[in-house]
N, C-alpha and C positions, 0 to 999 in steps of 0.2 A: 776553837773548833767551829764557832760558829761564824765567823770573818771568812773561813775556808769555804763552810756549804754558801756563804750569800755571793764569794766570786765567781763560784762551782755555777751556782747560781743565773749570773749574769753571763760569764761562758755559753751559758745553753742557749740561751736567751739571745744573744747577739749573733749563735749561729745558725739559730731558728729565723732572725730575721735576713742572715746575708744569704740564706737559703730560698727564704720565700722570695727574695730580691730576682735571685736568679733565677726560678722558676717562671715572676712575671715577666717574661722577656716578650708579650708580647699581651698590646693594648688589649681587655677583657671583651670590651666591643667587640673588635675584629675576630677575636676567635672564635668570638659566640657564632657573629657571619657567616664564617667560613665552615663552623659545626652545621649548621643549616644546609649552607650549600651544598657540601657532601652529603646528606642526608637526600636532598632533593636531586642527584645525579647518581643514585642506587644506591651509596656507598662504593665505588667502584675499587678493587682492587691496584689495579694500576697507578692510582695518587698513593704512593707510597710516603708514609707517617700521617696522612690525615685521618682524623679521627671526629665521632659526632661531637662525645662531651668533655670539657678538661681537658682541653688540644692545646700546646703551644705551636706556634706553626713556625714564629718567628726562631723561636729556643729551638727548634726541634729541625728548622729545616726543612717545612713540607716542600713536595715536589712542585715546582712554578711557581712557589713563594719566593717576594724579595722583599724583604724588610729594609726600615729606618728608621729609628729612634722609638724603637718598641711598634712603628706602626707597621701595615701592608701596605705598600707602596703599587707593588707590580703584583698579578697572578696571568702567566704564562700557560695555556693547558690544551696547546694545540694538538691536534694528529693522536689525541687516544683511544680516541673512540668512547668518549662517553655521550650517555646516553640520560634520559629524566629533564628534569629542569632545574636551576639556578636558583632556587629558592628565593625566597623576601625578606631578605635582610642586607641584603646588597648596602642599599642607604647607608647603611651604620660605618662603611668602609670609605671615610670621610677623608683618608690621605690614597685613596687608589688611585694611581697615575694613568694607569694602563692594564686594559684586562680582555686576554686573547681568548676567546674560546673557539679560533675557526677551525675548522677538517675534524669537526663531529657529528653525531648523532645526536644533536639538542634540537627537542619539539615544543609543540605551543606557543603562544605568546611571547615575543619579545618584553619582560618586565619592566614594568613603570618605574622601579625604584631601583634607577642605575646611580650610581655613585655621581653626585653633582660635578666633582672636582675631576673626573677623568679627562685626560688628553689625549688618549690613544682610545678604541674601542675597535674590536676585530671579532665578530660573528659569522662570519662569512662562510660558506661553505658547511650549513647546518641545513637544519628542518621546520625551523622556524615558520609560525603563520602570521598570521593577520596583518595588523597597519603597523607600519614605523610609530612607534611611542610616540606623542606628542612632551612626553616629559626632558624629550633631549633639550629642547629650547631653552633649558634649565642649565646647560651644561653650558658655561660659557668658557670655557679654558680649552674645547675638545677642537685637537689639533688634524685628528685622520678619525675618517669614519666608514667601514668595511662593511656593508650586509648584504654581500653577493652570495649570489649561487643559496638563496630559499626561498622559501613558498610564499614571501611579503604579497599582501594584495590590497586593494584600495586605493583612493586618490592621497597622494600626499598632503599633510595638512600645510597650511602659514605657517610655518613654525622656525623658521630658519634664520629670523630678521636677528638673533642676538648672537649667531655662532659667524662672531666676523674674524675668526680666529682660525676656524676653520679651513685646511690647506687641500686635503684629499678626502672625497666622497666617494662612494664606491659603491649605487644600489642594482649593480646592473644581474642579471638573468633569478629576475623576478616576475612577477606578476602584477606591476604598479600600473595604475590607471587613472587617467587622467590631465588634466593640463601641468605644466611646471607651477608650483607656488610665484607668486607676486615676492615672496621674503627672498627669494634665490639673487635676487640683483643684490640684496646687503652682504653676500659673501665676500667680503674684497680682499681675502686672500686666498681667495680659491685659485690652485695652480692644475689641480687634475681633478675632472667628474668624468664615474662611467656610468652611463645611464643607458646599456645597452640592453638587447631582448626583454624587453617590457612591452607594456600595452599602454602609453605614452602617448598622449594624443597636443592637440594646438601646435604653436610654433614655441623656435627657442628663442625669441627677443629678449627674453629676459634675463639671458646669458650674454646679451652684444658686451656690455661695457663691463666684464669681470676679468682678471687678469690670469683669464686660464692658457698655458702651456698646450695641453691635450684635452680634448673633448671626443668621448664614445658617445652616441647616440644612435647607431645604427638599428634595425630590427626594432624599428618602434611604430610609433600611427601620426607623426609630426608631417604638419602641414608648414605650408605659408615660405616664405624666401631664408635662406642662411645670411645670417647680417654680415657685409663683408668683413667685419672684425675681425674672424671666426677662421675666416676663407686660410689667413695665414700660419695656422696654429697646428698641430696636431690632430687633426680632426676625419673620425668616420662615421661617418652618414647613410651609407647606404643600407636598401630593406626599407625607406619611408616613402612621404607621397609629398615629395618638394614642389613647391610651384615652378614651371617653368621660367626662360625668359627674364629682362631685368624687372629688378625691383622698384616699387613705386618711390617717387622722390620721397625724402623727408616732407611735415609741413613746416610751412614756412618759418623764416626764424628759428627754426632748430640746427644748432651749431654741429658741423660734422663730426662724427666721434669716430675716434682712429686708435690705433691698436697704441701709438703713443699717447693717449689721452689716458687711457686704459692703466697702462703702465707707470704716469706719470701720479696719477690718486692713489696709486699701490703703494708708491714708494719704490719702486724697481727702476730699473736700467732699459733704456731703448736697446732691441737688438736688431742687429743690419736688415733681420725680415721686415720687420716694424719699419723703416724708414723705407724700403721697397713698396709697402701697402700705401705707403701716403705718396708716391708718386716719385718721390726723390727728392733733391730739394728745392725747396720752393714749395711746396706741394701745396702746404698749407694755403697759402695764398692764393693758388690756383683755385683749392676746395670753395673756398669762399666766393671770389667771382663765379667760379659755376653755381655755386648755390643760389646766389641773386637771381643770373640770367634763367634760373630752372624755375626759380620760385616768381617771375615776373610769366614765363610761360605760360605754367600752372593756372595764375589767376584769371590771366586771359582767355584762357580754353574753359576757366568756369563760368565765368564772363558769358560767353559767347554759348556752350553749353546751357545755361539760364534764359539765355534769350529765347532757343531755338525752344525750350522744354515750356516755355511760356505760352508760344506763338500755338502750338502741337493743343496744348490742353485747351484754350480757346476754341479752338476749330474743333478737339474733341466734344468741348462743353456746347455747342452747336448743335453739332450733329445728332447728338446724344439725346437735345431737347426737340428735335423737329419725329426723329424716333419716337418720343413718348406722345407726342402729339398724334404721330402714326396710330400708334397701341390703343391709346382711349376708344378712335373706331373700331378697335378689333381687340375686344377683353379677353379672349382669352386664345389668344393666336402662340404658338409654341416658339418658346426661344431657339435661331438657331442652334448648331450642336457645341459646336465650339466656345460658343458664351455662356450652354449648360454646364459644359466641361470646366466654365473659368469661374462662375457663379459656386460650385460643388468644390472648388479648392479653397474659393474665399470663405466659404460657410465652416468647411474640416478647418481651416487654420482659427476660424472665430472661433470655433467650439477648445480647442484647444487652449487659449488667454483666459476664455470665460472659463474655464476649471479651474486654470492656474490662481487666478486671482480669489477663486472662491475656495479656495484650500484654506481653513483654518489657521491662522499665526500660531497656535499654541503647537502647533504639530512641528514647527521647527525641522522641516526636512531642506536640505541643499537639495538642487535641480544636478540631476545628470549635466558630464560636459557636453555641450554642443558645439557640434563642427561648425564653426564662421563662416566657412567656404562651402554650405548648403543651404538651400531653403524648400521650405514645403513649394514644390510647383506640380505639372501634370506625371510629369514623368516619373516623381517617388510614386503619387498616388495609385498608376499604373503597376507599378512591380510590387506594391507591398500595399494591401488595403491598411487604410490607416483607423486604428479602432481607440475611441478616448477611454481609458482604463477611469471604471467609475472611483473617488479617491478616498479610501479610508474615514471616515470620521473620524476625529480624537475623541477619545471617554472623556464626558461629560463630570463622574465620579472619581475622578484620578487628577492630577496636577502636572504642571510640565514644568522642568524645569531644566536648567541651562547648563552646563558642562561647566562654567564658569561656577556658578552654585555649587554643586558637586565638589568640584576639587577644593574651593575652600575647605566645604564642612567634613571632606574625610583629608586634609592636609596634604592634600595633591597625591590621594592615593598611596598614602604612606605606611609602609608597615606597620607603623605604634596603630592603626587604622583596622586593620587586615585582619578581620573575623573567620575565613578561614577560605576554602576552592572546592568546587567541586565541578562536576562535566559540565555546566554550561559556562560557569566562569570563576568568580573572586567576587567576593562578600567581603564589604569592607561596612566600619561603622561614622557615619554621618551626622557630627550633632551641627546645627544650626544655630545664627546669631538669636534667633527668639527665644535659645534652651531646649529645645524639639531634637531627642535626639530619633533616627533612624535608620535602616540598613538599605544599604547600596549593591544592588548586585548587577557587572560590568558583564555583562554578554562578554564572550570571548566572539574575537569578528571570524573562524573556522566555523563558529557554529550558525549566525547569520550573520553575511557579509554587508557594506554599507551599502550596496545598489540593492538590497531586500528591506531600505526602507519602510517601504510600502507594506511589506510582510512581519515587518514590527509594532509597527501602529498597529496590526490586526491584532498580532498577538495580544498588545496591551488589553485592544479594547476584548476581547475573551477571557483574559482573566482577571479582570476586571469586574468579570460579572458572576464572580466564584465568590460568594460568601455565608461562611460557616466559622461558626465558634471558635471551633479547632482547626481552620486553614488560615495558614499567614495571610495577613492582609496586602494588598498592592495598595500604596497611594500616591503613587508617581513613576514618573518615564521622562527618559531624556535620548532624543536622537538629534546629533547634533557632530559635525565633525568626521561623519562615521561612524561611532562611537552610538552603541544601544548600551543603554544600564536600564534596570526596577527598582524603584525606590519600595521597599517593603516597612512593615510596623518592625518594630524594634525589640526582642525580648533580650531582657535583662540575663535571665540566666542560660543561654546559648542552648548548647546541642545536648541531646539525650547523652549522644557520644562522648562529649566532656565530661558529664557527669557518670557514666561508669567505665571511662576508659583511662582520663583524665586529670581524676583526683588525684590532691597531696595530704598531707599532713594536716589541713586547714578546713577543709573540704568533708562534708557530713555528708556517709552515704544516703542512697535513699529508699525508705524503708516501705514494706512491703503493700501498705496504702497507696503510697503512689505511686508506686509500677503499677498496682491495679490500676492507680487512677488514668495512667497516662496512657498505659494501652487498649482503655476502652475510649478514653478521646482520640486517641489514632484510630479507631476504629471508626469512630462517627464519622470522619472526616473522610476516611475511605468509605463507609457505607455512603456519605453524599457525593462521593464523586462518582459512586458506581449505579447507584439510585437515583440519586438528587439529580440530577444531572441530563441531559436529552440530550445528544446521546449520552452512553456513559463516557468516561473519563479514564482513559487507562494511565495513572503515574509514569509505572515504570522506572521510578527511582526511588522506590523506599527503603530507606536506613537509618539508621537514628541518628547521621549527621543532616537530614533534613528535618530531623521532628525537634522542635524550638521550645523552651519550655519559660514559661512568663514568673514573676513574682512569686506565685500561689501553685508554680509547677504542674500547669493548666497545658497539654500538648499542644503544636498548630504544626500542621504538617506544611513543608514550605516548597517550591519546586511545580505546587500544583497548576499543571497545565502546561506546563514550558514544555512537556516530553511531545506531549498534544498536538499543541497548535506551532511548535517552531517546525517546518518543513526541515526533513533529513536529522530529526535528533536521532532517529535509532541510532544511526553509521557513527554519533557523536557518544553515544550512551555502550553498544556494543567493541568500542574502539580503547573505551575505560573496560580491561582486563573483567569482563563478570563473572568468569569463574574466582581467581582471585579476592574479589571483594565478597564471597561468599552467599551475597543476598541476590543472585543470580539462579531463575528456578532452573531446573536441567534441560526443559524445551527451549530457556533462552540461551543457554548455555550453546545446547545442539544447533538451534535452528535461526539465532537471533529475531524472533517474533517473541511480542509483547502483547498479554492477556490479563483480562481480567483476573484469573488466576495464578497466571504468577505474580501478579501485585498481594494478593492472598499467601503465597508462597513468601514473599519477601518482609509480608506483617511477620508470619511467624517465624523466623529468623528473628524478624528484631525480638518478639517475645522471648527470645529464647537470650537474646543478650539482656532481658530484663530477668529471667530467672535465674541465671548462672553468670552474669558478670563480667561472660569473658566476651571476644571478639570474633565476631562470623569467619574471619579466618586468620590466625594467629603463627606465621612462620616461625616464631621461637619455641614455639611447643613442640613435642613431640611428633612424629610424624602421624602417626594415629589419632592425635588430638589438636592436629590444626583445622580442621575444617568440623565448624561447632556442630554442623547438620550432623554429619556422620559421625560426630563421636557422640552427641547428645539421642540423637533418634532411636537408639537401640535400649539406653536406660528409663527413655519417658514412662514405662507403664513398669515399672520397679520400683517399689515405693522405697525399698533401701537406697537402690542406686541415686533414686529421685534425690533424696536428703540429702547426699552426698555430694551433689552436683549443684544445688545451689550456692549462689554466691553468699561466699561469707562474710562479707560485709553484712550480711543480713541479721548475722548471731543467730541463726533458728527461731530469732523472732516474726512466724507466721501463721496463720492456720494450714494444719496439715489438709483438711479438706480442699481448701480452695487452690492448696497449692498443687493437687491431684489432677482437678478440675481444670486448672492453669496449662498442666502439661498435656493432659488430653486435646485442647483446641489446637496447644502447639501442634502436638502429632498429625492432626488434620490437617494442619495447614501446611505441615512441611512433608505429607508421604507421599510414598512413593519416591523417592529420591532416585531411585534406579531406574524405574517406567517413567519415564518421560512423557509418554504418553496416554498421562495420566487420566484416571475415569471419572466421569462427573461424581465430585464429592458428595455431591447429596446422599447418594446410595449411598455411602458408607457412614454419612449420619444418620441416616432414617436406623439403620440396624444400632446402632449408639443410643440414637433415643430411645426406639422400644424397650431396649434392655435396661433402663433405669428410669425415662420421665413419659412414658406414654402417656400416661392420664394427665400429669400438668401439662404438656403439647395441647392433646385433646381440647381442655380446659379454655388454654389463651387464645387456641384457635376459633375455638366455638363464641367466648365472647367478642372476638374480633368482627367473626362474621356478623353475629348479630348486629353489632355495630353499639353495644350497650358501655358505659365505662364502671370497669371494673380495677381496685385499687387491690395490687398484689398484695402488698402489708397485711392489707384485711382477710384476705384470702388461706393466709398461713404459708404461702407458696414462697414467702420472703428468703426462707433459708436453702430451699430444695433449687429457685433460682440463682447460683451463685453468680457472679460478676461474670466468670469467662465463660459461661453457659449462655450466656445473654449474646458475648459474641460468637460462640459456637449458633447460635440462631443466625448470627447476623450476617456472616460470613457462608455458612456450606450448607445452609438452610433454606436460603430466602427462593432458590428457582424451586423448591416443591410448593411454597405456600405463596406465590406470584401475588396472586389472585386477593391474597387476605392482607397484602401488604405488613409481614411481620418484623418487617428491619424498621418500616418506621415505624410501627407500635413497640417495638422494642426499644427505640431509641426515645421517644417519648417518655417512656417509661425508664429511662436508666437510674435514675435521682431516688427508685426506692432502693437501690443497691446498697447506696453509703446510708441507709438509716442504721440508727444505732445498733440496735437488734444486732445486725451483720458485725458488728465491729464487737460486739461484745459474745459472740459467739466462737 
């Protein structure tokens, strides 16, 4: 009998494992990617079999999936119309050949973290913003590269010197600006580029000797001659500003380059056009002696041009000194007009070098492209006053540092990196060779593009000058590339949002001390941006995925200032869904204007995800109970309902007083949900105070004025002031008592809240 249960035994056993066998049909990396991605493109109904978590995609077949040896090879996902973005986990998909996402609705940034090993890549015809990734350069296998038809803008970077493998490009009706990269000549197997409807400026030299078939370049800003290389190829040109007339000889000693020279470094076949371009045969030979006889011309004519420019400055150097000899008799005799006119061009071009040269190195900005074929003379001066933009200073208190830095210490922007996104960009983590670790947050270039250099430095240096306990610190900037990141402090225990949105099994809620603690340090940090401050400070993004929480679970609000001082964040801030995300007050809702009060509005939202747990607006709940305001706002002053609505994490471990007191500032802070057009809250504190703390108001106010220091403790008032009473001062208080300055006497004061007393009460 028992020989029977132990093969019974092994039976189960062996079909539990050919079971599990067959289930993994598909590498655990790749599924996990691809659960991301979906996740990050809505979930869209139309990828039929894809799923977030516990996907096989290979086993299962998802739609555009092609598999091989358990890996994702291909994802195919043209023409469906999806929409969101591609998620960060792309990298891990380390055997993907080829991956189509054009003829959709994909926005945002083009992702850092494309699969290294891809040969194929097809975006084209999306909604894509900013610069082409600099992380392609990384791609050395990638065979055709497609990002036509979106919103790409910026100058291309260097980036292109490793992809010689590279056969078809394809960036054309974008928005690129700029010269061609210098890396564009190491293509040498480039057979077709379209590089049409851009803002494309310089010549295309740096295409003569590639072994292109077809070249688009038409509807661009390209100057200068078409190399006759070119002349016989497929090529459409027109919509630019060509030079007329033949092209200047080569210099000398430069060997003529011919579409068979071209062809012959490729490794390709002469074709009959190619021997027509060299003249026929013989050609070569002929090329040569003309070159001699051109290049004996040339030096002659410089020759002799040298002579003439010689003889001219003499005779100017003359003239010029029997003139000053003139002047001495007559000091202050007026310059002709024309020599005012030429003295007033030399002085605007001097003023212009001496800026440039006195720009700070640490500020690391690239110079706009300049056209070759201009120079400052009378005639721009005439049609456009020419004014020197005075330049930025770099912060003295901040550090610069280099894109090259950066990408090491967050692993070239790697997911295993990738702390989390929010509207201005990606927060990635950054540890350094010293052990210094820090956070890196990458401006997305929709929100400021690389020609608003100049409007990035400012930023820095303004927030820069924000410091408060509980506001993240800034201690670096890098503009470089195009490319704006902040380098911020670095808090160990991440976003408020992790910690109650986010836990597992491992993860210790957090208990009723430190929601007090931490939404009265968010409060500080808004009372100093709204106080502190000249002017004030309006956020306009708080939520508890910017409030940071260090070792000791100490707040710092993070974000401060960027809504501020980046020009056009509203349309960037209004454009992230604010109904939706629920910390949206209802006039920004209606009208997209941002106030001091709805920042007010948006504290207490998050209060309210510190008292009850849940999410500002949660689509899997029920329809009555997704949006926290409106389902929370009607129980706040229910003290059943109250109890009931806390998060249970908390086990009823709290005082009921304070938790009373708690929900009251919420309701202040979040009423009126329906008037929009809401009425100055103070009035409807002042009626709140009378009716329970008049005489302690009285009290704090009266010693204020005096200006006498009085210690609450002492007072007895320790307990009658709770913690959220303190911010009910601090927030819908402060414009009746202006004068007596009571947010910062309150804030001075907050350290007798945590005396024992309170805790043991």
């Amino acid at each position: 009998m028992t020989e029977i249960w132990r093969k019974g035994l092994v039976l189960v056993l062996l079909t539990v494992c050919i079971l599990g066998c067959a289930n993994a049909a598909t590498d655990q990396g790749d599924a996990s990617a691809l659960g991301v991605m979906f996740c990050g493109l809505n979930s869209p109904q139309q990828l039929t079999g894809w799923t977030a978590n516990n996907g096989d995609p290979c086993g299962q077949s998802w739609k555009g999936v092609t598999c091989s040896d358990q890996r994702v090879t291909e994802i195919k996902l043209s023409n469906l119309a999806l929409s969101g973005s591609v998620g960060y986990s792309l990298q891990s998909l380390t055997s993907l050949k080829e991956l189509d996402l054009s003829n959709n609705n994909l926005a945002g940034d083009i992702p850092y973290d494309i699969p290294q090993n891809l040969q194929r890549l097809n975006l084209a015809f999306n909604q894509f913003t900013g610069s082409v990734p600099y992380s392609i350069n990384q791609m050395h296998s990638l065979q055709y590269l497609n990002l036509a038809h979106n919103q790409l803008q910026n100058q291309l970077s260097d980036m292109f010197g490793p992809l010689s493998s590279l056969s078809t490009l394809d960036l054309s009706f974008n928005s690129l600006t700029g010269d061609l990269p210098e890396s564009f000549k190491n293509l040498t197997s480039m057979n077709s580029m379209y590089l049409q409807n851009n803002q494309l400026t310089g010549t295309i030299d740096v295409l003569a000797n590639l072994p292109l078939d077809t070249l688009y370049v038409s509807n661009n800003h390209f100057t200068g001659w078409i190399p006759d290389q070119l002349k016989s190829i497929n090529l459409q040109k027109d919509g630019n500003s060509w030079s007329l007339g033949p092209a200047p000889p080569p210099p000398p000693g430069t060997p003529p380059a011919t579409r068979n020279n071209r062809n012959h470094k490729s490794g390709s076949n002469s074709s009959p056009s190619d021997g027509d371009s060299s003249g026929g045969p013989g050609g070569g030979s002929k090329s040569g002696i003309g070159g001699g006889v051109i290049a004996g011309i040339v030096i002659s004519i410089l020759i002799v041009g040298a002579l003439v420019a010689f003889f001219l400055v003499k005779r100017r150097s003359r003239r010029t000194s029997s003139d000053i000899e003139k002047l001495d008799n007559q000091p202050f005799a007026p310059l002709p007009s024309n020599e005012v006119q030429e003295m007033k061009s030399i002085q605007s071009a001097s003023s212009v070098d001496t800026k440039t040269f006195d720009t700070p190195a640490s500020i690391n900005l690239r110079p706009p492209p300049v056209d070759r074929h201009k120079s400052f003379d009378e005639e721009d001066f005439s049609k456009k006053p020419f004014v020197v933009k005075k330049a930025v200073a770099a912060p003295k208190n901040v550090a610069s540092y280099s894109i090259a830095d950066l990408q090491m210490a967050t692993g070239s922007f790697s997911v295993e990196n990738l702390l989390g996104e929010g509207s201005f960009g990606r927060f990635y983590r950054a540890q350094f060779d010293d052990g210094k670790v820090l956070a890196v947050k990458k401006i997305n270039s929709s929100v400021l593009p690389s020609e608003l250099s100049d409007d990035f430095i400012e930023v820095v240096s303004n927030i820069s000058e924000l410091h408060h306990t509980n506001i993240t610190k800034l201690v670096g900037y890098c503009s470089e590339h195009g490319q704006h990141l902040l380098v911020y402090e670095f808090h160990k225990n991440g976003s408020l949002h992790e910690f109650l949105h986010l836990s597992d099994e491992y993860s210790k809620p957090l208990i009723w001390n430190s929601r007090v603690k931490i939404a009265l340090g968010t409060a500080r940090a808004l009372e100093y941006l709204q106080e502190g401050c000249s002017p004030s400070i309006v956020h306009k993004n708080i939520k508890s995925e910017n409030i940071l929480l260090d070792a000791e679970l100490n707040p710092h609000l993070s974000d401060s200032g960027l809504a501020t001082f980046i020009p056009n964040a509203d349309q960037v801030l209004n454009h992230d869904d604010v109904t939706m995300s629920g910390y949206g007050a209802p006039e920004v809702t209606m009208s997209g204007q941002y106030s001091l009060k709805s920042d007010v509005y948006s504290f207490g939202v998050v209060m309210l995800e510190l008292l009850t747990g849940r999410k500002p607006f949660d689509s899997t709940r029920p329809r009555l109970e997704q949006s926290l305001v409106r389902w929370a706002t009607p129980q706040l002053h229910d003290i059943d309902a109250l109890s009931k609505m806390v998060d249970p994490a908390l086990e009823g471990l709290y005082p009921v007083k304070s938790l009373s007191r708690f929900a009251d500032v919420v309701a202040l802070c979040v009423q009126c949900i329906v008037d929009y057009s809401r009425q100055c809250k103070t009035q409807i504190v002042i009626g709140f105070i009378v009716s329970s703390r008049l005489i302690c108001l009285e009290l704090v106010c009266t010693l204020k004025i005096s200006g006498g220091e009085y210690n609450l403790k002492d007072s007895g008032l320790i307990h009658a002031f709770e913690p959220v009473l303190f911010l009910l001062f601090l927030f819908e208080f402060r414009s009746c008592v202006r004068d007596f300055s009571l947010p910062e006497f309150c804030t001075n004061n907050f350290k007798v809240i945590f005396h024992d007393d309170y805790h043991n009460t």
